[in-house]
N, C-alpha and C positions, 0 to 999 in steps of 0.2 A: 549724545548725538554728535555727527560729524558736526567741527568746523567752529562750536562752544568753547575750545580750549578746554576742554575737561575732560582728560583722557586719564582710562584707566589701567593698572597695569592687567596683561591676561592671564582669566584662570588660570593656577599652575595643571599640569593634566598628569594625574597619579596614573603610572602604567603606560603611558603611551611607549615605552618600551619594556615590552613582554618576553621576549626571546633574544638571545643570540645562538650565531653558529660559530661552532668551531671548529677550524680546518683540522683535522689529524692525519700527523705526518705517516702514511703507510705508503710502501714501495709499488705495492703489485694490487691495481685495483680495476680488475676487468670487469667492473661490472657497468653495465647500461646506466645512464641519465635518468635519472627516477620523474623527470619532467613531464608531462602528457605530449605526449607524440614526437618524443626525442630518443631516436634509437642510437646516440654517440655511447663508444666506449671509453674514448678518453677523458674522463671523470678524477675527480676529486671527493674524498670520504669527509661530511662533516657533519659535526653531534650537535643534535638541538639540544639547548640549555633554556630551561623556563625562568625567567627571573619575577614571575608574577606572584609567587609564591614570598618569596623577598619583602615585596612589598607594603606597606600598613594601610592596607585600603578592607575596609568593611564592606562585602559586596553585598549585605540587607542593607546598607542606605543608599537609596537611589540618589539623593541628595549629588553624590560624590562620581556618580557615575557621566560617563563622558559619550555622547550621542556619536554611534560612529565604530567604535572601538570593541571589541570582543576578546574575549579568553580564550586560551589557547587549550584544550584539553589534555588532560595529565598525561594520557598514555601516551604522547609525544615526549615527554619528556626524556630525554640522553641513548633517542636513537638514531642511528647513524643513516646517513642519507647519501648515495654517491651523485655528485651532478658535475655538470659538463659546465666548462668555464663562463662560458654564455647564459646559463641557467641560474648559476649560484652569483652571478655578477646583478643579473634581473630581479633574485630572489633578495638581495643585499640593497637594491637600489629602491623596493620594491613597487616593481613593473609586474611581477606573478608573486601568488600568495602561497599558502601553505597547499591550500584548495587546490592550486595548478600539479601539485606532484602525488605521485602514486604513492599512498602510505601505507601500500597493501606488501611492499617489496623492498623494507628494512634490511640491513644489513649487519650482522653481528660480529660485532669487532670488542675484544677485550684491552 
């Protein structure tokens, strides 16, 4: 309880980072903001990276599971997403989630 002197240190939280994005340097990228209701074209191309996979977390024991938190579905895994500097700045900070952007309208970049 507060205020006993008896603090304890916190959970560690297995996974609380699940993804990254990575910016890829491409010259010519006319493609629309993949944001919901953002029609900019000057965008930036970046690859989602799942890192949940990485991880040594057993997702049968609930035991270990963290109230709050969710996995990210595989078919995201290292496709490319163009967003506008204000999008991918929000999506970085996270102010919008995955859930905010169209993942209907991938971009194929080798």
């Amino acid at each position: 309880m507060m205020g006993d002197k008896n603090l304890f240190d916190p959970k560690p939280v297995d996974g609380a980072l699940t993804m990254i994005l990575v910016r890829l340097a491409v010259d010519n990228t006319s493609h629309p903001c993949m944001a919901h209701f953002c029609s900019k074209t000057g965008t930036l191309l970046y690859r989602i990276r799942l890192l949940q996979n990485r991880l040594n977390i057993d997702p049968l024991n609930e035991k270990k599971w963290v109230h709050g938190l969710s996995s990210i579905h595989e078919s995201l895994n290292k496709k490319c997403l163009p967003l506008c500097s204000m999008h991918a700045s929000d999506l970085f900070l996270g102010n919008i989630t995955l859930q905010d952007i169209d993942c209907t309208q991938f971009v194929d970049v080798e």
